[in-house]
C-alpha positions in Angstrom: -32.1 -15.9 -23.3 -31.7 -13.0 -20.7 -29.1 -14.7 -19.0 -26.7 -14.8 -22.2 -27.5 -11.5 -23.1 -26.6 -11.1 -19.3 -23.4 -13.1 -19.3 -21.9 -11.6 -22.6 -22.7 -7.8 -21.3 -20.3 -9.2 -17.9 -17.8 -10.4 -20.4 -17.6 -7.0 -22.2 -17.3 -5.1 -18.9 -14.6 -7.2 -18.0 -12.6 -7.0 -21.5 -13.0 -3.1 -21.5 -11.5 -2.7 -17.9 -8.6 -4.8 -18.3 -8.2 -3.0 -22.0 -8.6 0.4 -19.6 -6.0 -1.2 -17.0 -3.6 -1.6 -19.6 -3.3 1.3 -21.2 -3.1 2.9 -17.5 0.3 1.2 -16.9 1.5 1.8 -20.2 1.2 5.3 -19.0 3.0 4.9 -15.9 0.2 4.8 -13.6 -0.4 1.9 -11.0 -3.2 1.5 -8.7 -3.4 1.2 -5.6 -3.0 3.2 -2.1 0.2 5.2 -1.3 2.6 3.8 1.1 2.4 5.3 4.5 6.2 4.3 5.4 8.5 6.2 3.2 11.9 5.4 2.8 12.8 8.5 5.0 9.9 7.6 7.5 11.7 4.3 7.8 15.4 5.8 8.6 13.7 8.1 11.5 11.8 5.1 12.5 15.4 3.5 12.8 16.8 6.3 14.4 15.0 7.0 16.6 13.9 3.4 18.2 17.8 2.7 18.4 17.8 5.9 20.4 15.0 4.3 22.9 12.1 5.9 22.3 9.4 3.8 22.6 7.3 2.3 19.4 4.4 4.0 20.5 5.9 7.4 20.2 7.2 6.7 17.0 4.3 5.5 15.7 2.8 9.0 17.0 5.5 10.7 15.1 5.1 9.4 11.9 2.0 9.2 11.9 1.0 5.6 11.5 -0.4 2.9 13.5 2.0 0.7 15.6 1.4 -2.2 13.1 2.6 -0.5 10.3 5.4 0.6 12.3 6.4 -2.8 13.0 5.3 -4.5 9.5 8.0 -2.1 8.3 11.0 -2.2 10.8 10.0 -5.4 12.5 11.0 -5.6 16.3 14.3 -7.4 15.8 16.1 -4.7 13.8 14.8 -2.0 16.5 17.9 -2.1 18.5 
């Protein structure tokens, strides 16, 4: 008996936050976290690896990790 009452409470959580998910994007809003590589970030990036300075120093720069330095402008368009 508890575990029905159990399982339909689960079922109504769940319907009222994709009803609440919903209306967020109908409102513009989408979750998630901001990207750290802008579209500028990503020129500089450009810039200044084509320039020779090295990935870690870019990385520095922009502040972001060297990962997400290269998941963005991946090591063959460096040059």
């Amino acid at each position: 008996m508890l575990a029905s009452l159990a399982q339909m409470e689960r079922e109504l959580t769940l319907e009222r936050t994709h009803a609440g998910l919903a209306a967020a994007r109908q409102l513009g809003r989408i979750g998630g976290r901001k990207r750290q590589m802008t579209d500028s970030k990503i020129a500089s990036a450009k810039k200044l690896l084509a320039t020779g300075v090295s990935p870690k120093e870019v990385a520095q720069n922009l502040g972001v990790s060297i990962p997400t330095l290269y998941r963005w402008v991946p090591a063959g368009q460096c040059t």
